[in-house]
C-alpha positions as CSV (number, residue, x, y, z in Angstrom):
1,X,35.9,-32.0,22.8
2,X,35.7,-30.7,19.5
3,X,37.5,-33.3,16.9
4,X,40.0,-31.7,14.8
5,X,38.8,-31.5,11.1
6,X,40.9,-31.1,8.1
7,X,38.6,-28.3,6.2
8,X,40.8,-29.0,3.0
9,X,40.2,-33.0,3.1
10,X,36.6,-31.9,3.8
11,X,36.3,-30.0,0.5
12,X,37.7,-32.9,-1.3
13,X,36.0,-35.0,-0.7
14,X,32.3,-33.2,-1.0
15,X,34.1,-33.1,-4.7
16,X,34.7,-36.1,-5.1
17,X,31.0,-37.4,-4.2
18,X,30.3,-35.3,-7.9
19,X,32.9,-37.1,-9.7
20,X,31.7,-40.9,-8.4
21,X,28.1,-39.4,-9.2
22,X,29.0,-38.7,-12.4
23,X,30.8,-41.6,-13.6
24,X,28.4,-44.6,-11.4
25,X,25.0,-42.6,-13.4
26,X,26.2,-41.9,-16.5
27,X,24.5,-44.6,-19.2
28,X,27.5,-46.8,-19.8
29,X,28.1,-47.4,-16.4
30,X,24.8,-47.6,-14.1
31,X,22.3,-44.9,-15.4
32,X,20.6,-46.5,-18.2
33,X,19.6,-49.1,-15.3
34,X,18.9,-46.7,-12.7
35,X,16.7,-44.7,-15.1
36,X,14.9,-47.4,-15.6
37,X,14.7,-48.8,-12.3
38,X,13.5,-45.9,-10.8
39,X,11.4,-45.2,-13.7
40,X,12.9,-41.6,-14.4
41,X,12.8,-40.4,-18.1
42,X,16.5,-38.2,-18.7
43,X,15.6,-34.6,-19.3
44,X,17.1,-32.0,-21.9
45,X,16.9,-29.0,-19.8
46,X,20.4,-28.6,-18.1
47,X,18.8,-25.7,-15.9
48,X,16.8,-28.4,-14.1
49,X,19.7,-30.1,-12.9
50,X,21.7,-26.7,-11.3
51,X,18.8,-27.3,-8.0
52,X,19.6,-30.9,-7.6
53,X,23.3,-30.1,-8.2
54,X,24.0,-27.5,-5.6
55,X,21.9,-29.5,-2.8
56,X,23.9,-32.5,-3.6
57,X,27.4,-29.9,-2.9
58,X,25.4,-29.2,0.3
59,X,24.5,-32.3,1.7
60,X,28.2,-33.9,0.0
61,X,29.8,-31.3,2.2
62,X,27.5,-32.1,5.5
63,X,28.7,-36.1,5.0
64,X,32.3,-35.5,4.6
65,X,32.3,-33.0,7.5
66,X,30.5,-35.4,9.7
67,X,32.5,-38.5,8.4
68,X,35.6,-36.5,9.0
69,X,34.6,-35.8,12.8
70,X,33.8,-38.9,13.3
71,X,37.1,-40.5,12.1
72,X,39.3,-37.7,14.1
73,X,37.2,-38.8,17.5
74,X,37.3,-42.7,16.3
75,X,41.0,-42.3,15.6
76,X,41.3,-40.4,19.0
77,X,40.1,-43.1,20.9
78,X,41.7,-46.2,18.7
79,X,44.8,-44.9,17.8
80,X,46.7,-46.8,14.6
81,X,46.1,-45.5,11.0
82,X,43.9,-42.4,10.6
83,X,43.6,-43.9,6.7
84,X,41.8,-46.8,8.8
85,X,40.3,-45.0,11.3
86,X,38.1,-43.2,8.6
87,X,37.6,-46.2,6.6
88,X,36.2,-47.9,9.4
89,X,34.0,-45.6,10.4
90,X,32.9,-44.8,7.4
91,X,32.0,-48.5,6.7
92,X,30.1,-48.2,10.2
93,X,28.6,-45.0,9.7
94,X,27.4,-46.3,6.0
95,X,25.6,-50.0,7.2
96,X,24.1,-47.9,10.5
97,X,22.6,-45.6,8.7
98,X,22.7,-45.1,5.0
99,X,22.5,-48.0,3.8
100,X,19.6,-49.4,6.7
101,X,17.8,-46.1,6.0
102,X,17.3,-47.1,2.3
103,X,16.2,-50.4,2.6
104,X,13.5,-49.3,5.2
105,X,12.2,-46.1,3.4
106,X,12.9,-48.4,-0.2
107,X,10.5,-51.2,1.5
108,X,7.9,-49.0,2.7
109,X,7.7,-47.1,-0.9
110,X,7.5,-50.5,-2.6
111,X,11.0,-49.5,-4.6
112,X,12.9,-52.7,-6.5
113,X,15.1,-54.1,-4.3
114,X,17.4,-53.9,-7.5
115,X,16.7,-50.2,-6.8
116,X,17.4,-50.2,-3.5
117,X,21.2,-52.1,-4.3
118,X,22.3,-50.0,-6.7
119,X,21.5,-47.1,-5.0
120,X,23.1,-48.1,-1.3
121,X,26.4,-49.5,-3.8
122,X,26.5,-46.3,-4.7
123,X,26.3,-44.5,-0.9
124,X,29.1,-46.9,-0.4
125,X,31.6,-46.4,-3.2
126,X,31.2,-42.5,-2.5
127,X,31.7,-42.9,1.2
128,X,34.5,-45.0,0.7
129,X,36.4,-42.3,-1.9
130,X,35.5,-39.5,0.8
131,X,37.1,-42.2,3.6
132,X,40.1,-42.3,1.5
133,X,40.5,-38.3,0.7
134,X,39.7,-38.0,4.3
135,X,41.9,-40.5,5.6
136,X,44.8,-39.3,3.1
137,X,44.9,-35.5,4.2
138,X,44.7,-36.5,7.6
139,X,43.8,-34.5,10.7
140,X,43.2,-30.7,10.5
């Protein structure tokens, strides 16, 4: 079974993991403390961020793909709101691995575990804005 995939809710969303990016690092919100945190100075060069940028589009688009195959096949099998299916899963999919895979590679590298909040917050805000575009456009 191959889960039926809104492409258009998929594009969304990898867009809108740019916009939370945006607005959760920039200094008046979380970056100042982030920066400093993970003890990163902020560069000049805006050339040096196009790399990061377009693997973020990549990998953005990978998550939302993924989330949004595993909210058709978890709405599928549970039935009731697609909306919830998605947000549930997305929730599950978050703890199981996201967030559990920061804490463990954070412990291991000796990060702040102030670090290692902020930064799994932030997985979680953006997976819940892609559960909600997801969950809004619905199934392919």
């Amino acid at each position: 079974m191959v889960p039926d995939i809104n492409i258009w809710a998929v594009v969304v969303a990898t867009l809108s993991t740019l916009v939370v990016g945006s607005v959760w690092y920039t200094p008046k919100v979380f970056g100042t403390l982030w920066m400093r945190l993970a003890h990163v100075s902020p560069g000049g060069d805006s050339a040096s961020a196009v790399r990061p940028i377009l693997l973020t589009v990549v990998v953005s688009f990978v998550t939302a793909w993924v989330l949004a195959g595993c909210a058709a096949i978890a709405h599928s099998f549970y039935g009731g709101s697609f909306v919830t299916s998605a947000f549930v899963t997305g929730v599950i999919l978050w703890a199981g691995f996201t967030a559990a895979r920061f804490v463990t590679h954070d412990a291991f590298e000796g990060r702040p575990a102030a670090l290692t909040l902020l930064n799994i917050a932030h997985e979680l805000v953006t997976v819940l804005v892609m559960c909600l575009v997801i969950g809004l456009f619905g199934i392919g």
